[in-house]
KOLPA-937273 format. One record per residue (C-alpha): residue in one letter; x, y, z; residue number from 1. Coordinates in steps of 0.02 Angstrom, whole numbers, always signed. Each point is the difference from the previous one (the first is absolute). Example, Ala and Ser with C-alpha at 12.3 -4.5 7.8 and 13.67 -1.06 7.14 Angstrom:
! residues 2
REC code      x      y      z pos
REC    A   +615   -225   +390   1
REC    S    +69   +172    -33   2
! end
This chain:
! residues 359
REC code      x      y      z pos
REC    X  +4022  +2171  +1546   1
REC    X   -185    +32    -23   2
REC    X    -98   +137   -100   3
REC    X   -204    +30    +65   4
REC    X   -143    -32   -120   5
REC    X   -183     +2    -30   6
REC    X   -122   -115    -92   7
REC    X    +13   +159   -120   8
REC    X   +157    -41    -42   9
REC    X    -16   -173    -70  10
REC    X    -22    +72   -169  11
REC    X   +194    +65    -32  12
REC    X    +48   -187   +102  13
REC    X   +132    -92    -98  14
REC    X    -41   -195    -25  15
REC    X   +137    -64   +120  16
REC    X     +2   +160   +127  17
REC    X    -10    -74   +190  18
REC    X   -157    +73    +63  19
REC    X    -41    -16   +203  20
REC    X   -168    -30     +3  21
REC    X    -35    -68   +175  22
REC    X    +70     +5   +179  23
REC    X     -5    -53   +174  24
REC    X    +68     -9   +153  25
REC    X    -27    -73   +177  26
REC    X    +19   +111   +142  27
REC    X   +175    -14    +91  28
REC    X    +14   -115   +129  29
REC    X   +144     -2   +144  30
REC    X   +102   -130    +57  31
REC    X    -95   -142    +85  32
REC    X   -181   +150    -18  33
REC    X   -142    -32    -76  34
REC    X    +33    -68   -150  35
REC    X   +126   -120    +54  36
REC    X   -138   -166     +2  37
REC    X     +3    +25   -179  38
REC    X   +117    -81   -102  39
REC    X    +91    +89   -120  40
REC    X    -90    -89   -164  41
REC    X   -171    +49    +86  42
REC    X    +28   +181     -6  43
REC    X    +74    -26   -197  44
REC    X   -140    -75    -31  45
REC    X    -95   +154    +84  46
REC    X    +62   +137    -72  47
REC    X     +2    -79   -186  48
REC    X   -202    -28    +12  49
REC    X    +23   +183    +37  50
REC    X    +68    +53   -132  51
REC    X    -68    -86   -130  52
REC    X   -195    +47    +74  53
REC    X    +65   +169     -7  54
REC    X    +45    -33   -166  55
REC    X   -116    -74    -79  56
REC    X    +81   -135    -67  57
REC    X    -68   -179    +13  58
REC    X   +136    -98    +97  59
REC    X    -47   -136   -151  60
REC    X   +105   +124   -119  61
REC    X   +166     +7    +88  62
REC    X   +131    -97   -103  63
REC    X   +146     +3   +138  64
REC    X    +47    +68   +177  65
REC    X   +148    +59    +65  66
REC    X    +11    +22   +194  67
REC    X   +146    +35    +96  68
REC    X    +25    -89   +181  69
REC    X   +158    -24    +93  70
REC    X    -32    -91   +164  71
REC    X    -90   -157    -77  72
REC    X    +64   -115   +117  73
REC    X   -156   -114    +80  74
REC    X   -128    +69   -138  75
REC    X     +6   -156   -105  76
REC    X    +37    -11   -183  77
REC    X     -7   +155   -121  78
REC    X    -66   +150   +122  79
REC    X    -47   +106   -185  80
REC    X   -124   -151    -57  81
REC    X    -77    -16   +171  82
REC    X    -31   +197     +2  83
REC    X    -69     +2   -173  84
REC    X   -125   -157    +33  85
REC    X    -42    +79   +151  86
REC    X    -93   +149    -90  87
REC    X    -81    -98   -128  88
REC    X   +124    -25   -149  89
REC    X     -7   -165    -83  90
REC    X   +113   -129    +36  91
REC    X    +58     -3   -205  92
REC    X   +110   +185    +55  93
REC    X   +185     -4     -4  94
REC    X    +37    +66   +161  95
REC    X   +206    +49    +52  96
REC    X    +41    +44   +170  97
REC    X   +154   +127     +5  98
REC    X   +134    +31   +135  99
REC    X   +117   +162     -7 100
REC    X     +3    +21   +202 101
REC    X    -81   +209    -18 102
REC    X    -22     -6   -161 103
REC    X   -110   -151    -29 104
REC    X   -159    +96    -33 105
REC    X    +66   +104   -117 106
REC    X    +83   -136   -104 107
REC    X   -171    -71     +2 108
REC    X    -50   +157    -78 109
REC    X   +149    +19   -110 110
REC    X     -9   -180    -93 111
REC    X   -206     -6     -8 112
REC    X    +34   +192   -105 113
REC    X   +136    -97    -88 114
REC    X   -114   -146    -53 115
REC    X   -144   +138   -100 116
REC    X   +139   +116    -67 117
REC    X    +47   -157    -97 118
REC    X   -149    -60    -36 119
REC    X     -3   -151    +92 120
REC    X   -155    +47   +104 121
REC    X   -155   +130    +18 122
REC    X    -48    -42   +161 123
REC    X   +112    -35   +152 124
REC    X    -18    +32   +184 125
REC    X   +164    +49   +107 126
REC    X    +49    +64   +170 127
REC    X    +73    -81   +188 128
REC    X    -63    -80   +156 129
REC    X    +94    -32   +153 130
REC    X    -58    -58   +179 131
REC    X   +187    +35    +87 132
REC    X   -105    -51   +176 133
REC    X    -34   -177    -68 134
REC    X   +199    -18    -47 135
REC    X    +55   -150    +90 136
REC    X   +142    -33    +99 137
REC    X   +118   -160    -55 138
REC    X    +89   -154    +74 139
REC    X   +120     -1   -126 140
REC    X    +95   -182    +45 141
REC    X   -156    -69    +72 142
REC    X    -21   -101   -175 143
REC    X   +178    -79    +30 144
REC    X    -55    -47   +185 145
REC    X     +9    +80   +162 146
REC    X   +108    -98    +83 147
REC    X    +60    +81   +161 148
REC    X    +37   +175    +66 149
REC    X   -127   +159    -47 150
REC    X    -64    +47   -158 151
REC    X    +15   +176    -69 152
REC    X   -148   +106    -62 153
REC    X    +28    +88   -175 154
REC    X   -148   +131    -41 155
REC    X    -47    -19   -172 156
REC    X    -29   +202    -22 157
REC    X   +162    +41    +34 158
REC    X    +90   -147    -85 159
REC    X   -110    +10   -157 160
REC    X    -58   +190    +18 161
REC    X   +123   +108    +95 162
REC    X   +157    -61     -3 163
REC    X   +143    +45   -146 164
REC    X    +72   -170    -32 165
REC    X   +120    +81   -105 166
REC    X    +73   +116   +173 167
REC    X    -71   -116   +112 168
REC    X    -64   +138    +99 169
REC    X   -183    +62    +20 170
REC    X    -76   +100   -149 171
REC    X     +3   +173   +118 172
REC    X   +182    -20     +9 173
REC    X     +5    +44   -192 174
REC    X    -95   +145    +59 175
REC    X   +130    +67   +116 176
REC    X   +101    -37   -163 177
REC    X   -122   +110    -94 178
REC    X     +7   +125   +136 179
REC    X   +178     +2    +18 180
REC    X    +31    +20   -203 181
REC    X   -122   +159    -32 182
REC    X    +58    +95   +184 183
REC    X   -213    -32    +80 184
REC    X    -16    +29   +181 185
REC    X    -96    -67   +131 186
REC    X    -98   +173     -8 187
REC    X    -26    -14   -182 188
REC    X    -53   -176    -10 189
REC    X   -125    +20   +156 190
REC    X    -71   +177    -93 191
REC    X    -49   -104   -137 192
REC    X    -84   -154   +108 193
REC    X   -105   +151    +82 194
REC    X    -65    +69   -121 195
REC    X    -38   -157   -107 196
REC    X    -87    -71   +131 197
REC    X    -79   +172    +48 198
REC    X    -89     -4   -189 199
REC    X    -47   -167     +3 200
REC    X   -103    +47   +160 201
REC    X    -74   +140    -75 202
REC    X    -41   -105   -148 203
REC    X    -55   -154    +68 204
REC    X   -101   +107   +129 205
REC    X    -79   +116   -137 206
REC    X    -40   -160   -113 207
REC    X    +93    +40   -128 208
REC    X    +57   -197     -7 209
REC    X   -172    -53    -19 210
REC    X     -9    -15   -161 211
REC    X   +140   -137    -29 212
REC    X    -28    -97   +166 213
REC    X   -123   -158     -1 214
REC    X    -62    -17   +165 215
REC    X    +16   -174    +73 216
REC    X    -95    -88   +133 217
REC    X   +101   -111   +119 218
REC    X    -58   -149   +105 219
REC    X    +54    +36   +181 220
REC    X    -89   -154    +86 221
REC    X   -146   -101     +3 222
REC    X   -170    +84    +41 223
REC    X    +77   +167    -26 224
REC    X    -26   +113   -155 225
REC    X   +147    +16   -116 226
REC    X    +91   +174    +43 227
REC    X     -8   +125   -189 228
REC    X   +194    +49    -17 229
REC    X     -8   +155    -96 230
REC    X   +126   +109    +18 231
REC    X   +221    -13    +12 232
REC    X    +23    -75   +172 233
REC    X   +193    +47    +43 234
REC    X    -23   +182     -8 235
REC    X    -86     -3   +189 236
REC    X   +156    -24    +90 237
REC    X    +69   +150    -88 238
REC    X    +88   +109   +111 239
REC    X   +114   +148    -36 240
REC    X   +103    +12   +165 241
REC    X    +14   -183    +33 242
REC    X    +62     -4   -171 243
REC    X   +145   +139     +8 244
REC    X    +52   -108   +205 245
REC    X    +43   -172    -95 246
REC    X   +135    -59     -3 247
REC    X    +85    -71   -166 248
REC    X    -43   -185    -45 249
REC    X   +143    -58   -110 250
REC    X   +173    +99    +45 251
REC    X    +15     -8   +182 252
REC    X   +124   +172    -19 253
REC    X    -32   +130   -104 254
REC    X   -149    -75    -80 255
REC    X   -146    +83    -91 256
REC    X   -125   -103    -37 257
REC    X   -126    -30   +125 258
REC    X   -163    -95    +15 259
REC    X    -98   +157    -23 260
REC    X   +100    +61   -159 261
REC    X    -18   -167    -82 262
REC    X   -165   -108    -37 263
REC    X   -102   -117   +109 264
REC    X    -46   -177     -5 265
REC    X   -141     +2   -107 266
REC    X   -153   -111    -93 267
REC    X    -87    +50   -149 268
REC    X    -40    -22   -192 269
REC    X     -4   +115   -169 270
REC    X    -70    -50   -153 271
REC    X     +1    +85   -189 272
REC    X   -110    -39   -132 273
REC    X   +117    +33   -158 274
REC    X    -96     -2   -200 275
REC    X    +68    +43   -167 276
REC    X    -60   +151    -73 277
REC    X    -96    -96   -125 278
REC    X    -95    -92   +137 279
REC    X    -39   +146    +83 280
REC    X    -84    +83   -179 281
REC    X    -75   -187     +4 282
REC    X    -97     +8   +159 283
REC    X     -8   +178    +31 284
REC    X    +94     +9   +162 285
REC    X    +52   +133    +99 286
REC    X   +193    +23     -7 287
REC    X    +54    +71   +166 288
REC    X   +208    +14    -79 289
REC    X    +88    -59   -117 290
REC    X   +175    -82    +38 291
REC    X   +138    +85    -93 292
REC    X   +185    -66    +50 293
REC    X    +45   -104   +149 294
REC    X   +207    -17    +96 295
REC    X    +83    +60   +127 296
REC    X    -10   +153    +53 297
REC    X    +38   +145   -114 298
REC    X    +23   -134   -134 299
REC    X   -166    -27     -7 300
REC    X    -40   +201    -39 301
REC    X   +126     -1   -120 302
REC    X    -78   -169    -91 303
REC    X   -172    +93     -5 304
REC    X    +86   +155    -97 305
REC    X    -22   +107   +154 306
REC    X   +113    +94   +127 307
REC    X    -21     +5   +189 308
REC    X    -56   +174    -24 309
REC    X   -157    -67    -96 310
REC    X    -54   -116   +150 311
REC    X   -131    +52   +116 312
REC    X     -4   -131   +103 313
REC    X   +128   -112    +78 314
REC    X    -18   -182    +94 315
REC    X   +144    -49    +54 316
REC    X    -17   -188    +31 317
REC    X   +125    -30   +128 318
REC    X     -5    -17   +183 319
REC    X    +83   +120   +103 320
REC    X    +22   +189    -17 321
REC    X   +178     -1    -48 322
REC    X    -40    -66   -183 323
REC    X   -128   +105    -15 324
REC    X   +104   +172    +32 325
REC    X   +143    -83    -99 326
REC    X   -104    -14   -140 327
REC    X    -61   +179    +26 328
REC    X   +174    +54     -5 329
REC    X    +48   -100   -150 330
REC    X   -162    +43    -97 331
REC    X    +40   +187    +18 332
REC    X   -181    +23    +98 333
REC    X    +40   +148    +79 334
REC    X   -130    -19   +173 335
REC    X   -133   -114    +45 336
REC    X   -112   +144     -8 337
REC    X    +23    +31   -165 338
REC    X    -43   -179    -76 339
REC    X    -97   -110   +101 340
REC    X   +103   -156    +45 341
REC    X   -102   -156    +95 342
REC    X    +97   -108    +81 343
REC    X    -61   -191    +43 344
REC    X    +22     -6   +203 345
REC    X   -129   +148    -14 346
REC    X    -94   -152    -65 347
REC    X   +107   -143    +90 348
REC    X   +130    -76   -118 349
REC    X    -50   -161    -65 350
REC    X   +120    -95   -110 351
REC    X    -90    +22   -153 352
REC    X   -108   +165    +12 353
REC    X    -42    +90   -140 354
REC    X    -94   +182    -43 355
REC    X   -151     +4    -18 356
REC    X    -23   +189    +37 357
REC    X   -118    +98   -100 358
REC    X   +129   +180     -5 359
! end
């Protein structure tokens, strides 16, 4: 839960408040598009140069980094350190990598705002990066010897990413679960997926992501100019009919969820700058919010003293349209229209995404 702020405010700031005082993003990329030469540190370490430029903050002054990432496999040792030395913070920075599958990002978020409400840190630089193209694809005897016969294939994104050890079934079948519990239709679940992706059109095509995407330049040969990715990439191959004529990917009979009423395959990176109030007096910086309770759901309006009713704006971090109108139901929102609720395949579900929206 976040409350908006200005530079004005800094005065009534409380020592130990959570202050947002930078942010970034990279523009969305789709599965095997244009960010996918990229690995998943690179655009980390992209979008935290971002957002501590935007800042103002001298990457020499962040005292620890929290960055959530979920398909490391193949990136080498400690994906959060190579991120943060990628934009320019020294070497001397603890740096923590987190993994919570969806949630990653936000955990991120939740223990760097953990570390300044107890005083442990001022400064501290959180958010997610993922590359799901670059996931590999394992051998998994190959190390014990391939003696005779075929070897099998396991995708790393669906045995690390998408997969519910727990069920041992994919992730969207705990949609249909979802589905199933709170009585959500096909109809209802593709309404929502229409008109998510219909407003991030209309915002992506107005610019009204400008302002938290860093545009990146991306090799695409030798002797050609890079190619400037600015804007989401998955939201081209939106298409409203196609969408409603799929057929359901998880429950062969009587299924709901569909490719077009759940997320894509997607690349990408977030970064948050995060002070204590008494930094942000310190160096005079602009506080863009103010974190104010973090949990699940409406435990985390209830932690910040609030009730839905209070909330103007909803993210629901999850990636399919059931959980978001299951939430609606359970939060007591009584239409989309009448609170504004963003869902992440209007922005491509990564693993760890997290909000950077400005209202």
């Amino acid at each position: 839960m976040t409350t908006r702020g200005t530079s004005s405010d800094n005065a009534a700031l409380g020592s130990q408040d959570v202050c947002v005082v930078g942010i970034a993003r990279t523009p969305m990329g789709g599965f095997l598009g244009a960010l996918s030469s990229l690995p998943a540190t690179k655009l980390g370490s992209i979008a935290i140069q971002a957002a501590l430029k935007r800042a103002n903050v001298d990457p020499a002054l962040v005292q620890e980094v929290y960055f959530g990432n979920v398909l490391s496999a193949n990136l080498g040792q400690a994906p959060a350190r190579q991120a943060a030395l990628g934009a320019g913070i020294p070497n001397t920075v603890v740096c923590t990598t987190v993994n919570k599958v969806c949630a990653s990002g936000m955990k991120a978020t939740m223990f760097a705002a953990q570390s300044i409400q107890l005083g442990i840190n001022d400064i501290v630089v959180a958010g997610g990066m993922e590359s799901m193209s670059n996931a590999p694809k394992y051998i998994a005897e190959a190390r014990k010897g391939s003696r005779f016969g075929h070897d099998t294939l396991v995708d790393g994104m669906i045995k690390d990413g998408l997969w519910d050890v727990y069920g041992d079934c994919a992730m969207g079948m705990c949609a249909e679960l979802c589905a199933d519990n709170h009585a959500l239709t096909r109809e209802d679940q593709d309404a929502f997926a229409i008109q998510s992706n219909e407003c991030g059109i209309a915002a992506r095509d107005s610019g009204a992501f400008a302002w938290e995407i860093v545009p990146i330049e991306v090799p695409v040969g030798r002797g050609k100019p890079p190619v400037l990715i600015e804007k989401d990439e998955s939201l081209d191959k939106f298409d409203p009919v196609k969408l409603k004529k799929l057929r359901p990917s998880f429950k062969e009979n009587g299924g709901t969820v569909t490719a077009g009423n759940a997320s894509s395959i997607s690349d990408g990176a977030a970064a948050l700058v995060l002070v204590s109030g008494q930094k942000a007096r310190e160096l005079g910086l602009q506080v863009l919010a103010r974190i104010k309770g973090y949990a699940d759901a409406a435990q985390a309006i209830a932690n910040a003293g609030l009730e839905s009713s209070h909330v103007d704006f909803y993210e629901i971090n999850e990636a399919f349209s059931a959980v978001a109108l299951a939430n609606q139901k359970l939060l007591g929102i009584p239409s989309i229209s009448d609170t504004y609720i963003k869902l992440p395949f209007l922005l491509k579900h990564l693993f760890q995404k997290i909000h950077l929206g400005k209202d």
